[in-house]
N, C-alpha and C positions, 0 to 999 in steps of 0.2 A: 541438562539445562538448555533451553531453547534459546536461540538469536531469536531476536523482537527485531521488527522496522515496523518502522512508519513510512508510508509513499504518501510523501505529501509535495503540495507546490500551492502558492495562496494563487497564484490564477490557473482560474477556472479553463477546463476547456479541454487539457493538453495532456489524457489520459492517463490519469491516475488510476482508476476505476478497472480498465483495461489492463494498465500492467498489473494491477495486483493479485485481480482475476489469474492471467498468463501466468503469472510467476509462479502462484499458489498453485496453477495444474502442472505445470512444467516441472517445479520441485518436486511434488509429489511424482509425478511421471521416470521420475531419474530415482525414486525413492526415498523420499525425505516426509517423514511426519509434518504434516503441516496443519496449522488453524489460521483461518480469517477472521480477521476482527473488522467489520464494517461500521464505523463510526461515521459516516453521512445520511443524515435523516432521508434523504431519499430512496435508500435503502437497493440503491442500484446494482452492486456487488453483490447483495443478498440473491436477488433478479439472475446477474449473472452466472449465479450458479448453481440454479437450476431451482433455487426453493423461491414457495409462495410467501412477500414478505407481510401478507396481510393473515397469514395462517399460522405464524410464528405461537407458539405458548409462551415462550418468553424473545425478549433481545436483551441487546448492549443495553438498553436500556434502564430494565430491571437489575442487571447485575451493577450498575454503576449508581443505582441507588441501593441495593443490598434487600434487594427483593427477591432476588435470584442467585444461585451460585454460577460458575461460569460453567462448569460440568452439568447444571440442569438445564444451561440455556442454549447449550451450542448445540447446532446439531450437524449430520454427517450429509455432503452431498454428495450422495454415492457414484453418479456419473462424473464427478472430478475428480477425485481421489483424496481430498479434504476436509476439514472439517468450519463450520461456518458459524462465528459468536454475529447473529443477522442484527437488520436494521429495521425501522418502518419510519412512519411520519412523527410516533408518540415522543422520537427522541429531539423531534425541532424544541420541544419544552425546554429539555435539560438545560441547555445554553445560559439559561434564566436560573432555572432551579437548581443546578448545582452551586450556584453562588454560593448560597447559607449553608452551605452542609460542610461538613468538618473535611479539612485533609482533603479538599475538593478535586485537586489536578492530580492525585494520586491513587483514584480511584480504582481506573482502571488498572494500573499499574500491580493493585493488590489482587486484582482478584484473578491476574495473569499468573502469579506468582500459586496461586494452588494447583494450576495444573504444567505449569509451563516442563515438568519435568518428563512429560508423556510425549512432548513434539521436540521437532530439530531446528522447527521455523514459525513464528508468529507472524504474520503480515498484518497492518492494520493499514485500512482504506481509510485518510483522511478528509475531511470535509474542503472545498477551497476555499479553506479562512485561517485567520488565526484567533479561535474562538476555545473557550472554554474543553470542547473536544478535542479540537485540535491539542491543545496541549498537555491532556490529559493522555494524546498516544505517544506525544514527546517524550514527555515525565515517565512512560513506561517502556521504550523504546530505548537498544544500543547505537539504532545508529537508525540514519533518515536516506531514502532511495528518494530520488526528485526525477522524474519523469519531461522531461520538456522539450519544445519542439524548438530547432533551430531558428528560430526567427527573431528581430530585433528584440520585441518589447519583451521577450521572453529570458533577455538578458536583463533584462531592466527588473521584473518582480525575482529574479535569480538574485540579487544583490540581499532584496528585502531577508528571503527564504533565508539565508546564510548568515544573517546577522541576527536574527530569531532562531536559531540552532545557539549559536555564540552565545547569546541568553539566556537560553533554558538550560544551557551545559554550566555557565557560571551558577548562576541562582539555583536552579532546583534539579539537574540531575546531570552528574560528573561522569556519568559515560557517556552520554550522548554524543556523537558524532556523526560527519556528512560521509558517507559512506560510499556515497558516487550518483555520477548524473550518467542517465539513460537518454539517450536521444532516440524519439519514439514520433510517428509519425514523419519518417526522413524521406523526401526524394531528391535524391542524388542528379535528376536532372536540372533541378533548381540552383542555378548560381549564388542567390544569396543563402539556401540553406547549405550550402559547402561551405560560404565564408565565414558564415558564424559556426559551424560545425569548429571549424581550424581553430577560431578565436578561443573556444569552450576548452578545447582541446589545450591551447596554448596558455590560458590562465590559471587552469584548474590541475592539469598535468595526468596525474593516475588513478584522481577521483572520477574521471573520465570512462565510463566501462566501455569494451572493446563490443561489446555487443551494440549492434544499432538493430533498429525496430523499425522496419520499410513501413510507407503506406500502402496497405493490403484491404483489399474489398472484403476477404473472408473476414479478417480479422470487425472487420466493422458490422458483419452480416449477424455475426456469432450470437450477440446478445437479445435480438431477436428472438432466438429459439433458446433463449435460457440457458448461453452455455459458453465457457469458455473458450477462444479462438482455437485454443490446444488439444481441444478433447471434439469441436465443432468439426474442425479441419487440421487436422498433424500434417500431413502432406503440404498445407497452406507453405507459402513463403515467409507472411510473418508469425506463423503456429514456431515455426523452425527458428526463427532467430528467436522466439521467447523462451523455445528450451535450449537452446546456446546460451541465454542471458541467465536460465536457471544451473546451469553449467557450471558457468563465469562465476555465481552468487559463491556457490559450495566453496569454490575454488578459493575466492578472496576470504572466503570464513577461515578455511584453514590456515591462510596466512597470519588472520588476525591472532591466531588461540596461540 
């Protein structure tokens, strides 16, 4: 049975996209069965790793209206070491059109469950909202990875993000939990990113991961050339802290079980 997450955060910005990429090569990299599930209509994850999202046969999309199974929609990016349920623009609809459809935010959820026994790790790339997708990777998610950069206002949508986990764990799905915040984009030369760094550190306690994610040129280059910062540059400084973070993930799994 695979761990499910979602990397989500409702603002935009503060790479989500990046870490799920990182994490999903970096797992796999240490040895871990992994699938991406790219639930942002702009289909940037799909981009990031290495596939064309305008040449897809199917997406996320097709399977979450049941056009597709998740097995004929995912496919393998061979230079990551993963496998990718991709994205394009056709799923900006869904938002709308999954309204009417039965058992709506559990969509995805179902159709994780035919294969999830073939990986160790589901990642799903959230949209930055909290929209119909979005909680449709909640509802199929054990637990939520938030990515965020030490800076004020990013405490301030941290509040929102953690009382919308609280929500979706009362109402519609009794595992869900916050599973830890990654501070990603960190320069340690900046004063005020240390002091919120501490403050994160001192509210949150050990949902805190021990991993930090420096701001690195490579890692920013990578996507460009269609590839993960992990598999673009390992050598990189933050290729390295992402497979430390992939490390840390394994590690904390096994505490959980």
């Amino acid at each position: 049975m695979a761990k499910i997450f979602c990397v989500a955060n409702q603002k935009g910005g503060v790479g989500k996209t990046t870490t799920t990429v990182n994490l999903a090569a970096g797992l796999a990299k240490i040895g871990q069965r992994v699938l991406m599930v790219d639930l942002d209509p702009q289909g940037n994850a799909t981009m990031g790793s290495n596939l064309d999202k305008r040449a897809l046969a199917h997406t996320v999309y097709d399977v979450l209206w049941g056009e597709a199974s998740l097995s004929e929609a995912r496919q393998k990016a061979v230079d990551c070491g993963y496998d990718v349920l991709g994205a394009n623009r056709e799923l900006a609809g869904a938002e709308v059109e999954l309204v009417s459809l039965e058992n709506r935010e559990r969509r995805l959820k179902d159709a994780i469950a035919s294969v999830d026994h073939e990986y160790d790790f589901v990642l799903i790339d959230c949209p930055p909202s909290l929209n119909m997708l979005t909680l449709n990777g909640l509802c199929a998610a054990h637990g939520v990875i938030v990515p965020m950069q030490c800076e004020y206002f990013a405490l301030e949508g941290l509040s929102d993000l953690v009382n919308t986990i609280k929500q979706v764990h009362a109402n519609l799905n009794p595992q869900l939990q916050l599973i830890g915040l990654l501070r990603v984009m960190f320069d340690p030369r900046i004063t005020l990113q240390q002091q919120v760094s501490e403050q994160i550190k001192e509210h949150f306690g050990n949902k805190v991961f021990d991993a930090v994610i420096p701001r690195n040129v490579r890692l920013a280059e990578a996507p460009s050339y269609g590839l993960p910062g992990v598999v673009f540059d390992p050598s990189a400084k933050g290729s390295k802290a992402f497979i430390d973070f992939a490390g840390e993930m394994v590690a904390r799994i096994e505490k959980m079980r």
